[in-house]
GUGU-329142 format. One record per atom (N, C-alpha, C): residue in one letter; atom name; z, y, x. Coordinates in pm, 1 decimal. Atoms other than C-alpha are relative to their C-alpha. Layout:
! residues N
A|CA|Z|Y|X
...
! end
This chain:
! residues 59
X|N|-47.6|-41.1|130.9
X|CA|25252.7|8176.5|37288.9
X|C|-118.1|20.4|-94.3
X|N|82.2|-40.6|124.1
X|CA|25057.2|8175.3|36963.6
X|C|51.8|99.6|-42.3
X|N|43.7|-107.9|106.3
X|CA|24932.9|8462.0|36770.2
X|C|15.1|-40.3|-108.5
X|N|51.5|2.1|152.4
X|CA|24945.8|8491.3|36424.9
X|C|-118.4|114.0|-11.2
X|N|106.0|-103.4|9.5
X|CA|24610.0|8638.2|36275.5
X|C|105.2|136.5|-143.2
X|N|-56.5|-95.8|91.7
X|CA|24700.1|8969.8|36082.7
X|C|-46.8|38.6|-153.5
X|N|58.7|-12.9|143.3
X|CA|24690.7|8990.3|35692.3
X|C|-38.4|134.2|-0.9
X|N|3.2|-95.2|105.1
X|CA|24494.7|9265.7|35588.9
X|C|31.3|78.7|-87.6
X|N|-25.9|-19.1|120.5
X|CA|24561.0|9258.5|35232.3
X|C|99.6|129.3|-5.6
X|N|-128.6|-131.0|-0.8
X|CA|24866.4|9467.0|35277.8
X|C|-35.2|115.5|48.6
X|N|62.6|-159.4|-20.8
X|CA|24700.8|9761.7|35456.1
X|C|-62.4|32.2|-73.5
X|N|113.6|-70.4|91.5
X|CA|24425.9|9771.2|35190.6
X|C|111.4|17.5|-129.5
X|N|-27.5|-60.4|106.3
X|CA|24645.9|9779.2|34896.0
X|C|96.3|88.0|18.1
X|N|-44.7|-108.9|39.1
X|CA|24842.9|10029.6|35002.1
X|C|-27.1|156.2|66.2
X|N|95.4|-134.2|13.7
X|CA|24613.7|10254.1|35093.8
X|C|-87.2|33.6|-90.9
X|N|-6.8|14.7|177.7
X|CA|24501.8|10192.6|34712.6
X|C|103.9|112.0|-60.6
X|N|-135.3|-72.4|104.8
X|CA|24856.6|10292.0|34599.8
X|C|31.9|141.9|90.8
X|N|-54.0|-142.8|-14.4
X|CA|24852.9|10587.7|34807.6
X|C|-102.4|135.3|-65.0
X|N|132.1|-92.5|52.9
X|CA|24469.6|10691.6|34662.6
X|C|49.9|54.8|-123.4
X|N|-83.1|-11.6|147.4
X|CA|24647.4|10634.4|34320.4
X|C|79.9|81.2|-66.9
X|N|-127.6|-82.4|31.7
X|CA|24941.3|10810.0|34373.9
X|C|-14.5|111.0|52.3
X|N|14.1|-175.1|5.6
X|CA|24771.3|11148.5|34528.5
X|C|-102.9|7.6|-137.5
X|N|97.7|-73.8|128.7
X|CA|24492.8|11140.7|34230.3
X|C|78.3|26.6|-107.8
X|N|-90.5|-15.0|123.3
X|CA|24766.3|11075.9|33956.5
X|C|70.3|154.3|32.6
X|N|-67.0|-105.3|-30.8
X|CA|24924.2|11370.0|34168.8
X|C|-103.8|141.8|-28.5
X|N|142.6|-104.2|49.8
X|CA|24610.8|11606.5|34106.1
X|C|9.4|-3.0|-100.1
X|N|14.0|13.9|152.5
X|CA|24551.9|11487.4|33776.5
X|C|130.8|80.2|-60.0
X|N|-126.6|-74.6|36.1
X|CA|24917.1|11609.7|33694.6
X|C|24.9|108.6|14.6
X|N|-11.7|-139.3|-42.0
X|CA|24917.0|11890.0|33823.3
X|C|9.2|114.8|-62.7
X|N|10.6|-89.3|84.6
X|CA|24799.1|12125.5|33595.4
X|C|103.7|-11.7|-117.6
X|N|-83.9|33.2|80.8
X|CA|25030.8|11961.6|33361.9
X|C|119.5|61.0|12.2
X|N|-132.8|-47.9|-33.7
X|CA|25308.9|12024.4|33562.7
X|C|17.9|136.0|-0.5
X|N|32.1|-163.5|-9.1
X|CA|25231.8|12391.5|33627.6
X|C|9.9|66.2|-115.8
X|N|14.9|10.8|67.5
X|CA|25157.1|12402.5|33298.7
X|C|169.0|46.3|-65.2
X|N|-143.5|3.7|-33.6
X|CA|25513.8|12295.7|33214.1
X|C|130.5|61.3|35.3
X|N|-80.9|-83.4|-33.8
X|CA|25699.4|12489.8|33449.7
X|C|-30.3|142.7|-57.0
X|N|16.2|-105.5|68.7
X|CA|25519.8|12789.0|33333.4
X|C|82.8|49.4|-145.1
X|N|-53.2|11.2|79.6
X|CA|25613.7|12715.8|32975.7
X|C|145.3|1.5|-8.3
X|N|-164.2|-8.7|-12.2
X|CA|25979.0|12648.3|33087.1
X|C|77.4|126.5|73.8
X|N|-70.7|-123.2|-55.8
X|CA|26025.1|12965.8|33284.1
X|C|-10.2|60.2|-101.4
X|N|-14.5|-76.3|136.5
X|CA|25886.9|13150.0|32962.0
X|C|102.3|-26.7|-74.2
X|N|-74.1|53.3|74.3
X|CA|26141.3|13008.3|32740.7
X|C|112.4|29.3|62.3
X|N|-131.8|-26.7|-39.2
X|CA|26435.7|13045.9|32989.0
X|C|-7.8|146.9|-7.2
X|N|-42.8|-142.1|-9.6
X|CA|26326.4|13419.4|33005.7
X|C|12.5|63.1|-163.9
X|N|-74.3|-33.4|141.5
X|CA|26326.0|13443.4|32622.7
X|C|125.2|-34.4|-59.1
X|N|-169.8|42.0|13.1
X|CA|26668.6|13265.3|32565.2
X|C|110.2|92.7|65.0
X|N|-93.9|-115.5|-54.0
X|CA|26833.4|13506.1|32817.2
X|C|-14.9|109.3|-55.0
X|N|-15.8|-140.5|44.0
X|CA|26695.9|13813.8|32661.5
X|C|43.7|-13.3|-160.1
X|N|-56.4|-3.4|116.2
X|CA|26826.9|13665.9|32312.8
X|C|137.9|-14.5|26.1
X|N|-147.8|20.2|-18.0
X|CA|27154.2|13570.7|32458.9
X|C|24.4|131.7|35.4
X|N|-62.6|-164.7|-57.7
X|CA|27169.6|13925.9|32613.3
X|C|21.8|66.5|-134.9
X|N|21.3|-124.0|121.9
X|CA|27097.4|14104.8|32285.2
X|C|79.2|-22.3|-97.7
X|N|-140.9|56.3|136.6
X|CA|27359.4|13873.6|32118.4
X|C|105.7|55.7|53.1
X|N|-132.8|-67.9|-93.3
X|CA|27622.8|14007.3|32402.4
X|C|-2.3|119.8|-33.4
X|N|8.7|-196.0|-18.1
X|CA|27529.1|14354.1|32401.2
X|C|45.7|51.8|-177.2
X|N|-27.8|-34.1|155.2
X|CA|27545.4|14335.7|31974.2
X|C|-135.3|87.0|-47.3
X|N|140.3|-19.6|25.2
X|CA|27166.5|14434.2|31936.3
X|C|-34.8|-66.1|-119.4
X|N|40.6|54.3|101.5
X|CA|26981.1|14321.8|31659.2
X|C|-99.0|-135.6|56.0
X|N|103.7|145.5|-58.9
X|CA|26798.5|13937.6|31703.8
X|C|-120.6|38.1|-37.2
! end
């Protein structure tokens, strides 16, 4: 029985697209954090305006 020889190519580029896709994941990061930070702030100010609209408080 013949062998076939084994391509390469395909192991190297996607151990490329996995270098790629943890640095883009670093790089982002702070962004994201960032982000969620910003979006928890905001959900906790919206609830304490929706509360203060329930309760009949002043905005």
């Amino acid at each position: 029985m013949a062998t076939k020889l084994r391509n390469n190519s395909g192991l190297v580029w996607s151990l490329f697209a996995i270098v790629v896709a943890i640095g883009s994941l670093i790089y982002c990061a702070s962004f994201a954090l960032d982000l969620f930070a910003n979006g928890w702030e905001r959900l906790n100010v919206v609830t304490d305006y929706f509360g203060r609209i329930i309760r009949g408080g002043t905005v």
